[in-house]
N, C-alpha and C positions, 0 to 999 in steps of 0.2 A: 203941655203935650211934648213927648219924647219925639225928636225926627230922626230919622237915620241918617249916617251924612250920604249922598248921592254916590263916594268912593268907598271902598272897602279899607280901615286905615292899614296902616302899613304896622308889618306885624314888629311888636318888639320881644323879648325875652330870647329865651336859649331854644325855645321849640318853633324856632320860624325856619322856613325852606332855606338848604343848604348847611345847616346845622353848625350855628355861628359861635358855640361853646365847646363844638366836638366830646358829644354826649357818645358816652357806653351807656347800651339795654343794660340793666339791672334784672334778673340777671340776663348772662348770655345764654344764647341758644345757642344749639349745635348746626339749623340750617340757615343761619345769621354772615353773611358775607363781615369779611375783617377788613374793616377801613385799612389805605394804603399808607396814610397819617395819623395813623390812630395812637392816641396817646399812652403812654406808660404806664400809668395806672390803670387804663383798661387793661392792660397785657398783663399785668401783675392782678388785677380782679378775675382773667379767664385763669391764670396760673393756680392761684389760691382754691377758686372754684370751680370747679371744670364747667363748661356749658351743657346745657342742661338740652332734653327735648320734649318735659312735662309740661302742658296745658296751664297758663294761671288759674289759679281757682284751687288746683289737684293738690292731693296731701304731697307729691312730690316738687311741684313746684316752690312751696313755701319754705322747708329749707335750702332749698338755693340763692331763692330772693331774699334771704335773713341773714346768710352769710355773706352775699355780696356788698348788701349794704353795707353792716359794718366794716368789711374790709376798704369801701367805698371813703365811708369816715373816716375812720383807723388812718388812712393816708392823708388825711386832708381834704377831701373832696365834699359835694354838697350832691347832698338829693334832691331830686328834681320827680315831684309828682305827676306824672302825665292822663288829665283827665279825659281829653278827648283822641283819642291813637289817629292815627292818620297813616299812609302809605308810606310817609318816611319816619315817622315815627311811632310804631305798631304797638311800643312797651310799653307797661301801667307805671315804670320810672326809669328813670336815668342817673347815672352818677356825672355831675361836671364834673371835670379835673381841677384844682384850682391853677391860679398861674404859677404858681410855683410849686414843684412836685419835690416831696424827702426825696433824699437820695436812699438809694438799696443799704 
């Protein structure tokens, strides 16, 4: 028989509170506040793409979310599938940055 442990364990990955890989939504959105340390590649993912304010699911959403990813890749970064959205984290993905970003 399976027991639950009595604690909830402590979370690990990139989608734990505080946001410990400094994830960009994929894509952005236009009413999405801009981190104050927000990384380069995200800056260069809203540059490429502009932010969007299409619903996921809508036929307008889906080229945005298709071209952010690849620009996401293109750079070096890693997708991050977000199944279950949460208040700090709302998007159906994320691009890490990696730790070392191309230069322009």
């Amino acid at each position: 028989m399976f027991v639950l442990p009595a604690y909830p364990a402590e979370c690990q990955g990139c989608l734990c509170p505080g946001d410990p890989c400094n994830l960009c939504p994929l894509p952005a959105m236009k009413d999405a506040p801009i981190k104050d340390d927000e990384p380069d590649l995200c800056k260069r993912i809203r540059q490429q793409v502009p932010p969007t304010d299409a619903q996921p699911g809508s036929n307008e959403y889906f080229p945005s979310f298709d071209r952010s990813v690849a620009v996401c890749v293109r750079e070096g970064g890693d997708v991050i599938r977000n199944r279950k959205q949460t208040a700090e984290f709302p998007a159906r993905a994320y691009c890490k940055p990696p730790t070392i970003l191309k230069k322009e």
